[in-house]
N, C-alpha and C positions, 0 to 999 in steps of 0.2 A: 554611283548615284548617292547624294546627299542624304542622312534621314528627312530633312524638309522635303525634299522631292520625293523621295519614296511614302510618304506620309501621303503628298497630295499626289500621287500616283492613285494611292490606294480609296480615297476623298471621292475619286472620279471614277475606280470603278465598282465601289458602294454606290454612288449616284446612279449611275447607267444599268446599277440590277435593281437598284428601286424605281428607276422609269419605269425599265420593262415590264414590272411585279405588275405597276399601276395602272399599264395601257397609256402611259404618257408618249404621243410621238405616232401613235397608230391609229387607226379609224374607230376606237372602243369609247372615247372621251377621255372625261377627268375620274377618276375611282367617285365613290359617291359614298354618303354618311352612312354608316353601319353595316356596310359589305363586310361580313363574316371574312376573317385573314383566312389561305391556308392553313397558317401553323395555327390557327386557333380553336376554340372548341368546334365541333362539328353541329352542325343547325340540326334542332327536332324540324318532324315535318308531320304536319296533321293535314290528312285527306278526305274529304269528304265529298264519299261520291254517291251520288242520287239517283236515283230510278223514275228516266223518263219525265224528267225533269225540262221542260222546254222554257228558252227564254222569255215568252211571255208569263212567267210565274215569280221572274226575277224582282218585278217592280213592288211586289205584295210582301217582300223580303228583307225588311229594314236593315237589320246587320251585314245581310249580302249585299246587299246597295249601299252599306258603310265600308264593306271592304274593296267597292268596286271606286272610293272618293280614295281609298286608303293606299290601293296597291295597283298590280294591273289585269285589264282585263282585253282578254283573247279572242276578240270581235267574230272572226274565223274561225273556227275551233272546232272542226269536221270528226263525226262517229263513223269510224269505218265502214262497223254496221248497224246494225239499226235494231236487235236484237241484242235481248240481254246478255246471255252468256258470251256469244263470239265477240262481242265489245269488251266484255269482262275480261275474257282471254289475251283479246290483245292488251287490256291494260296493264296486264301483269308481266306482260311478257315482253312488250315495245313489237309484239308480230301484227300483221296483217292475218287476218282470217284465215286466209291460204297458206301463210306457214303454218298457222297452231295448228292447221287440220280442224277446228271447232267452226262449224258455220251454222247452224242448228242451236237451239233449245233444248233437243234431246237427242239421245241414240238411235242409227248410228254415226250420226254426221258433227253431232255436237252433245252438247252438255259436261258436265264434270266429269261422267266416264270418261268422254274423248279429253278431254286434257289431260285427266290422269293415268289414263291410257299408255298416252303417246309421250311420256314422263316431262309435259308441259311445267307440271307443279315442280321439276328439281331447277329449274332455270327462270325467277322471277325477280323482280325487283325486292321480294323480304328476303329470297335466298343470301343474296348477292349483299345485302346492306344488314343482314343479322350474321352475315361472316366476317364482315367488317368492324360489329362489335356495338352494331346500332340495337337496341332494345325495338322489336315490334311487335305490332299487337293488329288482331282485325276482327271488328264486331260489326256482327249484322250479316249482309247479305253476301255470301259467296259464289258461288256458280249453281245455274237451275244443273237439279238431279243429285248436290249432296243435303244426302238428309241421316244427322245426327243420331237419328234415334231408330236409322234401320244401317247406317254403314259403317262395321264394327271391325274393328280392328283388335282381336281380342278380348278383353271385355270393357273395350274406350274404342269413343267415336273416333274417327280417323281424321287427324290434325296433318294438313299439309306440312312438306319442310321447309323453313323460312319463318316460322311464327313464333315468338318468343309467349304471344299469351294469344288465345284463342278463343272467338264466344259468337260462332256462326251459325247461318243457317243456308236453307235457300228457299222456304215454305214458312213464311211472313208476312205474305201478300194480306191477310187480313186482320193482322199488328194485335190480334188475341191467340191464345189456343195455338201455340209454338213450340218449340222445342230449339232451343239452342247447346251446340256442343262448347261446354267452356270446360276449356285446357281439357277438351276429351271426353268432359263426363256429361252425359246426357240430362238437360236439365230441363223442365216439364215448366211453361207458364199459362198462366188461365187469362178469365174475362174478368177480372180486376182493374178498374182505370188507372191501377199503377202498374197493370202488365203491359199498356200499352208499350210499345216494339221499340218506337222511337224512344220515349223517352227511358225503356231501359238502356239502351244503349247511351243515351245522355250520362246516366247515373255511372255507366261502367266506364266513361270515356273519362269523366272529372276523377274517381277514381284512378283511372291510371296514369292521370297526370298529377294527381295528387300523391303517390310511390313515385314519380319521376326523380332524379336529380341531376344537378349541373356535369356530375362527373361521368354518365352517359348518354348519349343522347337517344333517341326517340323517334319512329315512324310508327303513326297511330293510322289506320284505313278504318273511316267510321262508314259504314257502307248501308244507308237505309234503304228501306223497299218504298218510301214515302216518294214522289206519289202517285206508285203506278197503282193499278186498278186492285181491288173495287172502291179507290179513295175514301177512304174511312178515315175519319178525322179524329184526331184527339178530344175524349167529351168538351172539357174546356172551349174549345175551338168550333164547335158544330153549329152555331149560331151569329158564328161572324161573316161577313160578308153579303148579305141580305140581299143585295142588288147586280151583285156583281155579273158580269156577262162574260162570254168568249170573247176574243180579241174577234173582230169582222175588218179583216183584211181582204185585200182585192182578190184573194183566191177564195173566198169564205163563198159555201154555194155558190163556185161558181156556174154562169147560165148556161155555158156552151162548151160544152168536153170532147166536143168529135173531132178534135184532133188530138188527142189523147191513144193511147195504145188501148188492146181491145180489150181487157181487162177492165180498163177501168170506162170503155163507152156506157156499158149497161146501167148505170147507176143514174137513176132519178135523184133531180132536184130533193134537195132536202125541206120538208113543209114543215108548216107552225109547232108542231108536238114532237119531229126530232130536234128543230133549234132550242125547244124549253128541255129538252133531253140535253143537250149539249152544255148548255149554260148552267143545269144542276150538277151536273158532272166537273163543270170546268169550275163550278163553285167550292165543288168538293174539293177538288185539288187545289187551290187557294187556300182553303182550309188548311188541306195536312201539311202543308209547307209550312205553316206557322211553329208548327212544334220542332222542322229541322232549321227551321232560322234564332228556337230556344235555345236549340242544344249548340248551334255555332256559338252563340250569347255566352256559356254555360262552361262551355269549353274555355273560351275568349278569356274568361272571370278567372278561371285557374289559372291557366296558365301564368296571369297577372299577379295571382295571390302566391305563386310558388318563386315568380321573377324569373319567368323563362320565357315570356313573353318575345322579347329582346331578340331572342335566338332562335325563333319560332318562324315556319313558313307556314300559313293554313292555306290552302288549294281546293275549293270548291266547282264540285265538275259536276256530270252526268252521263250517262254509259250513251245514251242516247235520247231523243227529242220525240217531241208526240203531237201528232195532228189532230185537231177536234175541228173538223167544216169545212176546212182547205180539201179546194176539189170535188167536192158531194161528199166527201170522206165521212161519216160521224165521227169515227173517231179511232186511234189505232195509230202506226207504226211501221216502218217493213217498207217505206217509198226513199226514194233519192233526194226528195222534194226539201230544201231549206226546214220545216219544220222538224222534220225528223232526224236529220243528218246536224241540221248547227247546231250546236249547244254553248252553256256558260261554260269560261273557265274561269275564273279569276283567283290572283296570287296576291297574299297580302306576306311580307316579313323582310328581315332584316335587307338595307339594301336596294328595297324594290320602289321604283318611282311611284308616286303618287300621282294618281287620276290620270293613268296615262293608258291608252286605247291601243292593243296593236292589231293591226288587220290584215298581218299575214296570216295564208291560210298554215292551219298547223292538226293538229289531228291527236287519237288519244296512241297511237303508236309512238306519241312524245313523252308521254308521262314517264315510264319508266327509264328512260337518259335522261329527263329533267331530274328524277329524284334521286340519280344515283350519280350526278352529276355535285350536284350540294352536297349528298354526303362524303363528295368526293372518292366516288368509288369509280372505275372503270368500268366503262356498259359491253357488254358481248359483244366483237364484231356482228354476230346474228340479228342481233337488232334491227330493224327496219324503220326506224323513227331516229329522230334529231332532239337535242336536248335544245327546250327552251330558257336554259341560261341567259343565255347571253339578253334575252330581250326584260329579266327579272332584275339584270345587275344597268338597265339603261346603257345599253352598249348598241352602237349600230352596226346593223347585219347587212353588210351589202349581198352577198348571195344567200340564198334562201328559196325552195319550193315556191313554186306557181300551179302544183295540180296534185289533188289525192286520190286515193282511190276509194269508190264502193262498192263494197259487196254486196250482196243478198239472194241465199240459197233459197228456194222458196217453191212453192205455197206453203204455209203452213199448214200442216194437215192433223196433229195429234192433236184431240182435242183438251187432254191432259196438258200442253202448255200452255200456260200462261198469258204467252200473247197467242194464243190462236183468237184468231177473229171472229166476233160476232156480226150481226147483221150491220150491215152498209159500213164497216169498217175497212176492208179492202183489204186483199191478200194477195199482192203482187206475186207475178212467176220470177222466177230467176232471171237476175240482170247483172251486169258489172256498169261500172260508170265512175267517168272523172268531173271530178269535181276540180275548176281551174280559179283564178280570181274572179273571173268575171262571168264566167258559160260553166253549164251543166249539161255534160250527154250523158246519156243512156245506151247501150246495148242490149236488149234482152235475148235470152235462148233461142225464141223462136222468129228473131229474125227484125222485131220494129227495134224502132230507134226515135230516141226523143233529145232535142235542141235548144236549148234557152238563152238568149242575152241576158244575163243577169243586171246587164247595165240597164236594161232599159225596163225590162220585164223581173222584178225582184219575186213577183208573187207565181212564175213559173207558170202563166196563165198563158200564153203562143209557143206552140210547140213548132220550131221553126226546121226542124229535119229534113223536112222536103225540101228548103229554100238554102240550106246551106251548101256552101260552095265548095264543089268536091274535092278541092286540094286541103282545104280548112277538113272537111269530113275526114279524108284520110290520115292527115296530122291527129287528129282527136284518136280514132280508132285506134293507129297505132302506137301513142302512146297509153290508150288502155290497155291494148295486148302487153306492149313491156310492162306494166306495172301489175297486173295479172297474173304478170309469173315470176316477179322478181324475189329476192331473196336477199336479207344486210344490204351493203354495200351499193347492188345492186339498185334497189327502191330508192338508197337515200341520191343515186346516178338519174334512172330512169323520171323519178319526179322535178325534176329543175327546166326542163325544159319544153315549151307546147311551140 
């Protein structure tokens, strides 16, 4: 062979590994402006995840409503459970409830004992991405039951493995009079309005991007307690929103629950003095979202001032969703019902299309293959979740999930947790339930079962079980059973098909 011809031997098969690099030729598209190269630096990724945080708080949210113009957002975006910690669990770990073994709040079926127990904390997404040589950090809220300033690990509080810097808690619920362990050492805050919770963690978060540099990269979990109860608002902030109301959607008080499971028949109509109950509470929470859409702002600003910006993913989510009137409910947590189970995701950074909606269902057993996915790391076969890549980089997914699963171990009954219920909030028994594109069943322990067209019925108000058609009933059923007990591989099998 000539050297011209070896030359353009070699011309063509330089071309045909830069197709393939680029997705040129396959169902992925055209590569798109600022997708992060393999061989190039590795993207920071700043997480921030919220407590009970439900989409109708999104719109009150300026910067989160600029990064939902900016990047994309996860219309579908299913809480496995509905409770803090067994969500938090999964977060960390890409499991379903039934693998961590955490379903509970507390011991013995849940909380940080049970994670750390069942050596949940040696296998997580900061394991996996601080052995890969990523710098992370996590402030704020860790799992209900560690508490910094009774769990000693000789004379330092007990710092999970995978943390490069560390400044948690799990006893923050009323953002004074806390105690965070940072990098271990027990540190004491008061009733100062510069101790408020959130915005310390605002101050610690532009700090660590402010020691950041281009030559490592970065996973930051800013993890607030904002705005689960007793929504206590940042001083600044406790006088905005004057008029504000609960969203009154078609399920809001609703008039007729008797076909409803038996748990939830007993519950009167809600009257004049719990809707002004409801609408100062939902005010409040309006409120304390303000201070986490500062510190997105704050963080936003850094990152910009350091020029890392560029190379940055920020990810705003929440462990789970919170009902205030849907159903008689006043207010609470712990049901299968869209309020509780959807939540925001949305992805702004390098790469990622702008104002683009995606409405596959996807779940938070995805987060940790999504982030260890950018950092290009390899996720544990164990994993039970699917990286959403490919939907960040504008690629099309032709196969993809149709149905998730939810848990909920239940009642709650200690009155030391945090979501245990107060009056007319509702404290569902133990159920499992798939959640599909379009339908919601339910199974519970003792035997009822509940049905939704979501096409036609979005606010979950005709509980159509009785009317469903028993080849449909048993397709539902048994794919809750597979997904109930599945494990890796298994789940990401078992969910494709209804």
């Amino acid at each position: 062979m000539s050297t011209w011809a070896r030359r353009c031997a070699a011309l063509v098969a330089c071309l045909l590994v830069l197709a393939a690099a680029c997705g040129v030729g396959d169902d992925f598209g055209k590569p798109r402006k600022g997708v992060v190269s393999p061989g190039g630096p590795k993207p920071n990724i700043v997480f921030v995840l919220t407590d009970d945080l439900s989409w109708d708080l999104v719109q009150y949210m300026p910067r989160v409503k600029k990064m939902r113009e900016q990047g994309v957002t996860f219309s579908n975006f299913i809480a496995t459970n509905t409770l803090c910690c067994p969500s938090r669990a999964t977060i960390l770990s890409g499991k379903y409830p039934h693998n961590t073994q955490v379903l509970t709040n507390e011991p013995p079926n849940g909380g940080w004992q049970r994670f750390n127990s069942n050596g949940g904390e040696r296998d997580t997404f900061a394991t996996t991405m601080e052995s890969s040589g990523y710098r992370t950090a996590l402030m704020g809220k860790y799992l209900n039951g560690y508490d910094p300033s009774k769990v000693q690990a000789g004379s330092q509080a007990f710092v999970p493995p995978g943390w490069t810097e560390w400044y948690a808690t799990s006893l923050g619920y009323r953002h004074y009079d806390y105690t965070l362990s940072e990098n271990g050492k027990a540190v004491r805050y008061g009733n100062r309005p510069t101790d408020y919770l959130t915005d310390v963690l605002s101050g610690k978060a532009v700090d660590f991007v402010n020691r950041s540099t281009t030559s490592r990269p970065f996973l930051l979990k800013l993890s607030t307690f904002a705005p689960h109860a007793p929504f206590k608002p940042a001083p600044r902030h406790a006088n905005l929103f004057p008029g504000v109301q609960a969203p009154r959607g078609p399920a809001f008080n609703e008039p007729d629950i008797s076909d409803k499971p038996k748990w939830m028949q007993a519950w009167p109509r809600i009257g004049p003095k719990g809707i002004q109950t409801i609408d100062a509470k939902y005010r409040g929470r309006v409120q304390m979202v303000q201070a986490v859409d500062e510190m997105i702002g704050r963080v936003q600003q850094a990152l910009a001032d350091r020029g890392l910006d560029k190379n940055t993913y920020i990810v705003f989510g929440s462990d789970n969703g919170f009902h205030m009137g849907q159903h008689r409910l006043v207010e609470g947590k712990g049901t299968a019902y869209d309020p509780d189970v959807r939540v925001p995701l949305i992805v702004t950074g390098p790469g990622v299309p702008a104002g683009r909606t995606v409405d596959r269902l996807t779940a938070n057993t995805d987060l940790r293959p999504t982030f260890e996915e950018l950092a290009g790391v390899k996720t544990a076969p164990k994993a039970d979740g699917r990286s959403l890549v490919p939907f960040l980089r504008g690629q099309k997914v032709r196969s993809w999930r149709n149905s998730v699963l939810i848990e909920h171990a239940g009642p709650v009954s200690d009155p030391s947790d945090p979501d245990y219920p107060g009056r007319g909030w509702g404290n569902p028994p133990s159920y499992m339930a798939v959640r599909t594109t379009n339908e919601l069943y339910i199974e519970y322990d003792a035997g009822e079962r509940e049905y939704y067209d979501l096409r036609v019925d979005l606010g979950s108000r005709q509980n159509m079980a009785a009317q469903l058609p028993v080849p449909r009933r048993d397709q539902l059923s048994g794919l809750l059973a597979a997904l109930k007990e599945c494990a890796g591989a298994a789940c990401r099998s078992a969910d494709q098909g209804t």
